[in-house]
mmCIF file of the C-alpha atoms, coordinates in Angstrom:
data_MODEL
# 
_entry.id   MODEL 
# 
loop_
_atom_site.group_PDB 
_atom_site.id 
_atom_site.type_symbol 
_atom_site.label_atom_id 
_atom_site.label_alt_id 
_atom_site.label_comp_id 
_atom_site.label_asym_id 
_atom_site.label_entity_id 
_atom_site.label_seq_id 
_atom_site.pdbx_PDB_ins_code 
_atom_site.Cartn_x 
_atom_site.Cartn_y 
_atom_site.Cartn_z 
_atom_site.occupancy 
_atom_site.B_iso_or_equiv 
_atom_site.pdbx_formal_charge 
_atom_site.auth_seq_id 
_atom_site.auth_comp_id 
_atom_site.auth_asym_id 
_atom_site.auth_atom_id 
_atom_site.pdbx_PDB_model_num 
ATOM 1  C CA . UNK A 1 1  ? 2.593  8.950   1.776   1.00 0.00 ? 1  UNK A CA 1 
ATOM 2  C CA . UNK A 1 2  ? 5.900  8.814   3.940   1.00 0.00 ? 2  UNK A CA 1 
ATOM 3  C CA . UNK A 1 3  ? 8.734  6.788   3.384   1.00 0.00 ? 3  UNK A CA 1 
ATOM 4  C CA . UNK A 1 4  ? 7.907  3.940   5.637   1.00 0.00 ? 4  UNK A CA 1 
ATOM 5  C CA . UNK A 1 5  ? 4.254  4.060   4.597   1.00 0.00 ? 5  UNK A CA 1 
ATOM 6  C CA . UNK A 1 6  ? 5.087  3.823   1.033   1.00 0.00 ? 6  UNK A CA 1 
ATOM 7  C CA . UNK A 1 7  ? 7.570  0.454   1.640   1.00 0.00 ? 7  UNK A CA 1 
ATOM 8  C CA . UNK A 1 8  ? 5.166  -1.109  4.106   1.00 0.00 ? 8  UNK A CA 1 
ATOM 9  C CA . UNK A 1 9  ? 2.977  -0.485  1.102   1.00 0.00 ? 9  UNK A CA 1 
ATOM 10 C CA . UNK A 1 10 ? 5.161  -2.370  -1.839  1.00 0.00 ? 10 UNK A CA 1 
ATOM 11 C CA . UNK A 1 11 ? 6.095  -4.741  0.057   1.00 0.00 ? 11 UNK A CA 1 
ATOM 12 C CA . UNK A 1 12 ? 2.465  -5.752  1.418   1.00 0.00 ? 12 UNK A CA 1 
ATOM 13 C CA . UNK A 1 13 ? 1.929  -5.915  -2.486  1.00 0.00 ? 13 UNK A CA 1 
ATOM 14 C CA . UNK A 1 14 ? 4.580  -8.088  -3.462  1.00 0.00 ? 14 UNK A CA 1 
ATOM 15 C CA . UNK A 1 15 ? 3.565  -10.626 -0.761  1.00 0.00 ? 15 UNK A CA 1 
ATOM 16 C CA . UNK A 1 16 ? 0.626  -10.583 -2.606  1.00 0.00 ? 16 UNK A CA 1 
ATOM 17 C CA . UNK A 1 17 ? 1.500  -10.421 -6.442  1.00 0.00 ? 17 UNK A CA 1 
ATOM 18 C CA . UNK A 1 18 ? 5.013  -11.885 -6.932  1.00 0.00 ? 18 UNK A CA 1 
ATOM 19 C CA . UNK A 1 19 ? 6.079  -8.989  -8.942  1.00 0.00 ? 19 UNK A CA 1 
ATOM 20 C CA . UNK A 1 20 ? 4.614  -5.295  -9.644  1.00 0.00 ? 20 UNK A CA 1 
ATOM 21 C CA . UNK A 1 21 ? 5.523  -2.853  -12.416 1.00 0.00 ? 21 UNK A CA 1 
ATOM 22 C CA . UNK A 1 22 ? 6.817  0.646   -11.904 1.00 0.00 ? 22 UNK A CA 1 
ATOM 23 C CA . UNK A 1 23 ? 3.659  1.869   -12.874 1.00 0.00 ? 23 UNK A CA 1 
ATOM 24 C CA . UNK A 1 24 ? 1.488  -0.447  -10.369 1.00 0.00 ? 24 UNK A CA 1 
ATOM 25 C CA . UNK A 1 25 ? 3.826  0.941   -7.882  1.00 0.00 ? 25 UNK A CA 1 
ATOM 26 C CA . UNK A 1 26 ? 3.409  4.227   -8.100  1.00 0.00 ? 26 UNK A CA 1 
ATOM 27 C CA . UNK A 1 27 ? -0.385 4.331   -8.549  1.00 0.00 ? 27 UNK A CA 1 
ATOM 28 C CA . UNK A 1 28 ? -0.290 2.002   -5.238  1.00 0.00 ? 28 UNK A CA 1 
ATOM 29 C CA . UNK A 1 29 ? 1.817  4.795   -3.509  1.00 0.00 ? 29 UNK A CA 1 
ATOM 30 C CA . UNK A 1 30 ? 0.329  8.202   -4.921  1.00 0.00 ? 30 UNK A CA 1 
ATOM 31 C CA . UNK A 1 31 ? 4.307  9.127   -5.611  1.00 0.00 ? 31 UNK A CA 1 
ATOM 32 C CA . UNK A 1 32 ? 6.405  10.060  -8.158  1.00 0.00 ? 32 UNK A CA 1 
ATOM 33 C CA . UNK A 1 33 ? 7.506  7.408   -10.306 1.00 0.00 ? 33 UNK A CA 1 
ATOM 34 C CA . UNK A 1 34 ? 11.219 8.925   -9.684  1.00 0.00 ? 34 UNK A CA 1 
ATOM 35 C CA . UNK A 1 35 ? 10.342 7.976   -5.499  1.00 0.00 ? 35 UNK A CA 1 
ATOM 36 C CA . UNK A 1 36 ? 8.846  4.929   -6.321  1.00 0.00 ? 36 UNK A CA 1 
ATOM 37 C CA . UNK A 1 37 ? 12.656 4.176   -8.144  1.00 0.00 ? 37 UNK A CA 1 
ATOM 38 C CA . UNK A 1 38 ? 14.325 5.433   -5.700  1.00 0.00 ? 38 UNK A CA 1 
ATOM 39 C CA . UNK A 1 39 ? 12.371 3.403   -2.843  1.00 0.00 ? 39 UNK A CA 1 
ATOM 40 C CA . UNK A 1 40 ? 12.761 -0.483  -4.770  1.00 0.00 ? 40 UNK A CA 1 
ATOM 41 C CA . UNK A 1 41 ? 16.507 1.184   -5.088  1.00 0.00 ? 41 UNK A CA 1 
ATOM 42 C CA . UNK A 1 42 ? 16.648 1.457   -1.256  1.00 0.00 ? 42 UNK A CA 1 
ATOM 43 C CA . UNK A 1 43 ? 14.144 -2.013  -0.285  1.00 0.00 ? 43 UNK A CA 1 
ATOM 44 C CA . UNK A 1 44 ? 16.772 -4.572  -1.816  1.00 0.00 ? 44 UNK A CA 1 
ATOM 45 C CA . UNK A 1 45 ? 20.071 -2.615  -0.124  1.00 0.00 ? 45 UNK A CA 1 
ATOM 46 C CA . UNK A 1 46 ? 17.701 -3.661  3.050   1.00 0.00 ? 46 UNK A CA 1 
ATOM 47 C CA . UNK A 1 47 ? 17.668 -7.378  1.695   1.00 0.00 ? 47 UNK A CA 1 
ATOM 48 C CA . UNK A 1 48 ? 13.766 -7.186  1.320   1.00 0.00 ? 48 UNK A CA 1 
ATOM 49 C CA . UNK A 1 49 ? 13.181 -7.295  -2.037  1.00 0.00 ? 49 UNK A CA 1 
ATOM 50 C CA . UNK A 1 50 ? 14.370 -7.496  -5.401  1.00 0.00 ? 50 UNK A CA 1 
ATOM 51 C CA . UNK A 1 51 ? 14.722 -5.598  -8.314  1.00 0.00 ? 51 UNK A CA 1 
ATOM 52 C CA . UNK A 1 52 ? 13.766 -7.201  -11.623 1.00 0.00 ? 52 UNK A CA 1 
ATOM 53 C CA . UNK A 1 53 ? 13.062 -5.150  -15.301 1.00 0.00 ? 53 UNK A CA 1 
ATOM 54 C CA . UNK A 1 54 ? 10.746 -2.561  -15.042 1.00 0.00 ? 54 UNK A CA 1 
ATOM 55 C CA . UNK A 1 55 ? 9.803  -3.220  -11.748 1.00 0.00 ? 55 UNK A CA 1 
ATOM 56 C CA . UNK A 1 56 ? 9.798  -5.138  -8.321  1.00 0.00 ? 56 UNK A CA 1 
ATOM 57 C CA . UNK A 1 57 ? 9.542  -8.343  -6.550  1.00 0.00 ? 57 UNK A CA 1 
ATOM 58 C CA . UNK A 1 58 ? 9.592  -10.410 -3.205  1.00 0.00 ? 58 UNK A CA 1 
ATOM 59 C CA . UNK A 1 59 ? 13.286 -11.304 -1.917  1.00 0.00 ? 59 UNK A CA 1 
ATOM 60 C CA . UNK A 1 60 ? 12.591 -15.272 -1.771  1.00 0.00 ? 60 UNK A CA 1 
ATOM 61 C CA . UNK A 1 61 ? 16.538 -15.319 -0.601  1.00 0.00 ? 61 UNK A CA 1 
ATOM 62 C CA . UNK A 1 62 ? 17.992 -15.697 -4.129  1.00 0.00 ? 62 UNK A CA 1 
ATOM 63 C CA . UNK A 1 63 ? 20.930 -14.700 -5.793  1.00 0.00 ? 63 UNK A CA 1 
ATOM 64 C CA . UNK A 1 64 ? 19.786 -10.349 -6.683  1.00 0.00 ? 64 UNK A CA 1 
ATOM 65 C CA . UNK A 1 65 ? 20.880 -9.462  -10.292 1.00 0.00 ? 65 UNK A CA 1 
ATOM 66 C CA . UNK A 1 66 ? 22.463 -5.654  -11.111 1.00 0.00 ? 66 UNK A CA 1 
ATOM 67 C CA . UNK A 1 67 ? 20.786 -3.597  -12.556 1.00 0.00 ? 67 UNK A CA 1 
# 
């Protein structure tokens, strides 16, 4: 799965679930758990969605902790 592909995918699946594991992630992709990092690293610089432990969730427009 491309790039695009693979964020249209997460983030189609946190509209759905309001937050998704690494591991959910990456068996929704087919990728790498190291892309699927690298892509909710990338997906909150873009302001559309947030990173939370261990996995990922829908921006609601809230203040976005470091990790």
């Amino acid at each position: 799965m491309h790039e695009k592909e693979r964020h249209s995918a997460i983030l189609q699946a946190v509209k759905e679930r309001p937050v998704l594991t690494i591991e959910e992630l990456f068996l929704l992709t087919e990728s790498s758990e190291a892309t699927v990092r690298r892509d909710i690293v990338a997906l909150p610089a873009q302001n559309r969605l947030r990173r939370v432990l261990g996995g990922a969730g829908l921006n609601t427009g809230g203040v976005q902790l470091a990790h």
